[in-house]
N, C-alpha and C positions, 0 to 999 in steps of 0.2 A: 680234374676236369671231367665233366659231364658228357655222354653221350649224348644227351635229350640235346635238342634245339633249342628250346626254351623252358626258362625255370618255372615253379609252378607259378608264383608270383604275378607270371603273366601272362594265364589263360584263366578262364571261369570267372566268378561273378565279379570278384573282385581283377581282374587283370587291367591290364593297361588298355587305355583308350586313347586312340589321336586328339588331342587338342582342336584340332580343323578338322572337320568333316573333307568326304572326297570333292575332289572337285566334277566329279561324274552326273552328268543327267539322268534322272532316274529311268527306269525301265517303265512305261505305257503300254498296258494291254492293246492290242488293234485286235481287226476281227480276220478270221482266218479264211483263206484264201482258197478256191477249189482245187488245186494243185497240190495245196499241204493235206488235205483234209484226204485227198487219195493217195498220197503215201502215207501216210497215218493209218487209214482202213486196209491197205497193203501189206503191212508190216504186220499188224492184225491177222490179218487172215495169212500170212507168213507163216506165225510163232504159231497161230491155232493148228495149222498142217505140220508143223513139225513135232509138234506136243500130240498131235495124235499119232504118229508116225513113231515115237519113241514108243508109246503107252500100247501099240498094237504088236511091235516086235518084242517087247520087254513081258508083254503079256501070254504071247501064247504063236 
């Protein structure tokens, strides 16, 4: 018995494929909202402070 979860069989080009597609509606871009757009430029300016914050104490 195998440890892998699946055989190679079936993954890569040749692998199995569902017969039906999902029954899922696809994902639609919309436009982004000012609420997202400032945590996004948050998180930004987050990682930029912490990435100089390492690079300043690791430096000197």
């Amino acid at each position: 018995m195998s440890d892998w979860k699946y055989d190679t069989d079936e993954v890569g080009e040749d692998g199995y494929e569902p017969e039906e597609p999902d029954d899922l509606d696809p994902i639609e871009p919309g436009s982004p909202t000012m609420e997202n757009a400032f945590f996004v430029a948050l998180g930004v300016a987050s990682m930029l402070f912490v990435f100089a914050r390492v690079i300043l104490l690791a430096g000197g």
